[in-house]
matplotlib code that plots the C-alpha trace (Angstrom):
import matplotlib.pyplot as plt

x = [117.0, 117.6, 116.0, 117.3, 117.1, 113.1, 115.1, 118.0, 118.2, 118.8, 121.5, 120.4, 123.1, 121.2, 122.0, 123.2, 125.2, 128.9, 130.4, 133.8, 135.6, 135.6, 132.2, 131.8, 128.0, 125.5, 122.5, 122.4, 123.2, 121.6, 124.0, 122.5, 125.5, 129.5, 130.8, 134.9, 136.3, 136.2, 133.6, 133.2, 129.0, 127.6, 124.4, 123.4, 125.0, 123.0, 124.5, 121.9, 123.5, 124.7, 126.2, 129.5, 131.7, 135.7, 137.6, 137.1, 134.0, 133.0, 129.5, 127.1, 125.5, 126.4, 123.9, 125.8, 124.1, 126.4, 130.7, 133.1, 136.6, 138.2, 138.6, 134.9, 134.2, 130.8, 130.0, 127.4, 126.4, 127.7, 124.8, 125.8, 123.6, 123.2, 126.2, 127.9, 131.8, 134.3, 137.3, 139.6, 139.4, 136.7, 135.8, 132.5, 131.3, 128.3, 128.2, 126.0, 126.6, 123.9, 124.5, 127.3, 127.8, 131.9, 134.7, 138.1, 140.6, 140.8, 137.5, 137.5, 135.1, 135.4, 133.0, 132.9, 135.6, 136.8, 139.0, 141.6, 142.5, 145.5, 146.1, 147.6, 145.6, 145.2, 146.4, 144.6, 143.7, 145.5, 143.8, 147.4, 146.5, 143.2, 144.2, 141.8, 141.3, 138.4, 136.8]
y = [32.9, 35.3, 38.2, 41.6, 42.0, 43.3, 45.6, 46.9, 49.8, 49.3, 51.1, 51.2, 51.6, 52.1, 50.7, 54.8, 55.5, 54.6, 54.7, 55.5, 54.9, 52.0, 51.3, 50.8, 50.2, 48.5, 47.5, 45.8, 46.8, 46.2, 47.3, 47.5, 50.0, 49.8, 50.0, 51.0, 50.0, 47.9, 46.9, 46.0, 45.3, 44.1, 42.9, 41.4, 42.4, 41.6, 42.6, 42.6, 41.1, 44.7, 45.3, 44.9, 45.6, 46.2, 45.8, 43.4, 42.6, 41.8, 40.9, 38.7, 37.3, 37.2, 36.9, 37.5, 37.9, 40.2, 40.7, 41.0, 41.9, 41.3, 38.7, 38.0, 37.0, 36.1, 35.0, 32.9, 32.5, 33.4, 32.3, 32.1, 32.7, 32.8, 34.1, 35.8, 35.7, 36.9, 37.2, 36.2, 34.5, 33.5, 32.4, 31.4, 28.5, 27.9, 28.5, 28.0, 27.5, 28.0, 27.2, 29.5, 31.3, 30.9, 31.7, 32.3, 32.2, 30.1, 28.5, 28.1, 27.1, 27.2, 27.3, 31.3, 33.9, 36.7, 39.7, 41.0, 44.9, 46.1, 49.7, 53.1, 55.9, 57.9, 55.1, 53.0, 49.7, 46.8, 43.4, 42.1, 43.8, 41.4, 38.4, 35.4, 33.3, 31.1, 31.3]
z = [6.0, 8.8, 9.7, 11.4, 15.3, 16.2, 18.9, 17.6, 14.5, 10.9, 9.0, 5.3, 2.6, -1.0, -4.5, -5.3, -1.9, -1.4, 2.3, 2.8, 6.2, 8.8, 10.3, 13.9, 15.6, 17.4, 15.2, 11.5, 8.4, 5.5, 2.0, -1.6, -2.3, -1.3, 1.8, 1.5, 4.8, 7.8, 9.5, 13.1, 13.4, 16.7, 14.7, 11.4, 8.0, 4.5, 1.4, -1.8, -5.1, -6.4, -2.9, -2.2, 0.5, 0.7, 3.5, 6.6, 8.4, 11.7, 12.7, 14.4, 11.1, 7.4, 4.7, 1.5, -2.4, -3.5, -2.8, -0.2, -0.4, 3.0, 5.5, 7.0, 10.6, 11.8, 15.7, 14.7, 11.0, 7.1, 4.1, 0.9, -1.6, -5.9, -7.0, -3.4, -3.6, -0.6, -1.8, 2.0, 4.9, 6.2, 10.2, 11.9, 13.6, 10.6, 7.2, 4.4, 0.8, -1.6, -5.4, -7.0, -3.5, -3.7, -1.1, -2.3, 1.1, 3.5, 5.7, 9.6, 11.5, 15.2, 17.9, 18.9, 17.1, 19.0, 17.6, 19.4, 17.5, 17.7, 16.8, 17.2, 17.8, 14.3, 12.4, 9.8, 10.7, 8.1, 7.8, 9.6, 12.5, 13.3, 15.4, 15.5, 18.8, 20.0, 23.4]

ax = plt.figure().add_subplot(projection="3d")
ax.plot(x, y, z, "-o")
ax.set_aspect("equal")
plt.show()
């Protein structure tokens, strides 16, 4: 498995904190509670088996115990493991799926994923507002 970035900081979200609102930063994230919104990471993201996260995630690298609702893009890597789910869409060039990991959308895999956000100033973000393209 992975580990987090020596140089960049670590945002810890514990088994008895909830975040609410879209999440936008440089640096990982590590979530052992619930995260309630998107997510746009420029790092790594691990979510412990009783994490979960709902909404849409963007981020370098995926390790996954625990849930995501939301479409899931990772520039370079999504892992699996025991019993993860993501419920939508999921894009990145590698994956891996340990036993019981399950994905229930639709998998692509392409070399590099880049986002392209469209959106109004003071105006929620909807997952049909993401547009996937490769590099």
């Amino acid at each position: 498995m992975f580990g987090f970035s020596k140089n960049k900081k670590i945002t810890f979200i514990d088994e008895s904190s909830r975040f609410v609102g879209n999440l936008e930063m440089d640096g990982d994230v590590y979530v052992e509670g619930t995260v309630c919104g998107d997510g746009f990471i420029n790092g790594d993201v691990r979510i412990a088996t009783k994490g979960s996260w709902q909404g849409d995630l963007l981020c370098e690298t995926l390790s996954l115990s625990g849930e995501i609702n939301g479409d899931v893009c990772a520039n370079q890597l999504i892992v699996l493991s025991g019993n993860s789910l993501i419920r939508g869409n999921v894009n990145s060039p590698r994956i891996e799926i340990g036993k019981g990991g399950r994905i229930n959308g639709v998998l692509t895999m392409q070399a590099e994923v880049r986002t392209v956000i469209k959106e109004e100033p003071n105006q929620s973000l909807e997952p049909e507002d993401l547009a996937l393209s490769t590099v």
